[in-house]
C-alpha positions as CSV (number, residue, x, y, z in Angstrom):
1,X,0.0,0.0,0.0
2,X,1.5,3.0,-0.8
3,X,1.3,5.6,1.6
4,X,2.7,9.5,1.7
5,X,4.9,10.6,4.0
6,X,2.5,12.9,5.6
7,X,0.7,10.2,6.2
8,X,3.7,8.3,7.8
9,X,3.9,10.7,10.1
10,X,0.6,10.6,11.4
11,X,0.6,6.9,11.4
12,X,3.7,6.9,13.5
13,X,2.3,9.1,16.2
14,X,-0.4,7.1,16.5
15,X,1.3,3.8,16.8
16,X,3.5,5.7,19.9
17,X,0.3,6.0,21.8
18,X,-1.3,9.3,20.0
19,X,-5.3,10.0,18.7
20,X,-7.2,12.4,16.6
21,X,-9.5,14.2,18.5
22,X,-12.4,15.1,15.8
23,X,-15.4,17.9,16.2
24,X,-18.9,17.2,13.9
25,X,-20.8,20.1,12.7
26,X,-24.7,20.1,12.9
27,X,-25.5,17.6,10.1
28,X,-23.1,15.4,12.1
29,X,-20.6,15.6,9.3
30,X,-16.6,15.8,10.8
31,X,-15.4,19.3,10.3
32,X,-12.6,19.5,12.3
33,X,-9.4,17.3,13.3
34,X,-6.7,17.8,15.5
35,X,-3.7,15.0,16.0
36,X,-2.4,14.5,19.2
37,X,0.9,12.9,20.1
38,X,1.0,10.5,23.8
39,X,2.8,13.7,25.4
40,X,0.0,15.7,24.8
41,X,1.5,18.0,21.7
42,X,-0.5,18.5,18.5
43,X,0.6,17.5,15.4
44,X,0.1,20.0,12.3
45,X,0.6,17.6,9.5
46,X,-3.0,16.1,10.3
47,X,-5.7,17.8,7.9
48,X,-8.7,16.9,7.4
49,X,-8.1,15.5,4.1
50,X,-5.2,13.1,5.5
51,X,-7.7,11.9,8.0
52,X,-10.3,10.9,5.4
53,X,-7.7,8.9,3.6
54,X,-7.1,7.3,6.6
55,X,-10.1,6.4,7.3
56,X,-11.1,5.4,3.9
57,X,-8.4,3.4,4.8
58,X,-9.2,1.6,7.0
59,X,-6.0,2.4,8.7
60,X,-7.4,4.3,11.8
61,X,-10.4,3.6,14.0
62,X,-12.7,4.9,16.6
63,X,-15.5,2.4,18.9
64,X,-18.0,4.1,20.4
65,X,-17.2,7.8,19.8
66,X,-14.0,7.4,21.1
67,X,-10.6,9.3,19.5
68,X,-9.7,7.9,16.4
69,X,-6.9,5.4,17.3
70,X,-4.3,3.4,15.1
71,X,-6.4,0.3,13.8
72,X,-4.3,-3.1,13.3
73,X,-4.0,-2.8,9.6
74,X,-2.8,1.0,10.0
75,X,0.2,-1.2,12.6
76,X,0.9,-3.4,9.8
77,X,0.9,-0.9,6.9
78,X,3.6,1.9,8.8
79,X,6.6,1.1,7.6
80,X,9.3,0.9,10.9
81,X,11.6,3.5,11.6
82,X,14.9,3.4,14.0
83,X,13.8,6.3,16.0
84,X,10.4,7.4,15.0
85,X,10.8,10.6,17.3
């Protein structure tokens, strides 16, 4: 699966521990995203179009209306890194 290196990026943060925090408008439509690393820091490369494409995806998750979270096919498809800091 080929998958851009913003993309990486967010992916890695979420397999450290991270979420996306998403907002829904009034027609219960997500409008807003905001990528958060384990230490609490946002991450600026998430936009709301990389988070559709991971969701289209299937490479991030949310049960229940929880933050969306790293799914196990997002784990598989990051590609490892020495020191993903």
């Amino acid at each position: 699966m080929n998958i851009s290196k913003a993309e990486q990026r967010v992916l890695h943060v979420l397999a450290q521990g991270g979420h996306i925090r998403h907002k829904r408008n009034k027609n219960s439509k997500i409008d807003e995203v905001m990528c958060v690393t384990r230490d609490g820091y946002a991450l600026s490369d998430c936009t709301l179009e990389i988070f559709a494409r991971l969701k289209r995806r299937r490479l991030i998750i949310s049960r229940k209306g929880s933050p969306y979270r790293i799914s196990h096919l997002g784990r598989v498809s990051v590609r490892p890194q020495l020191d993903n800091r």
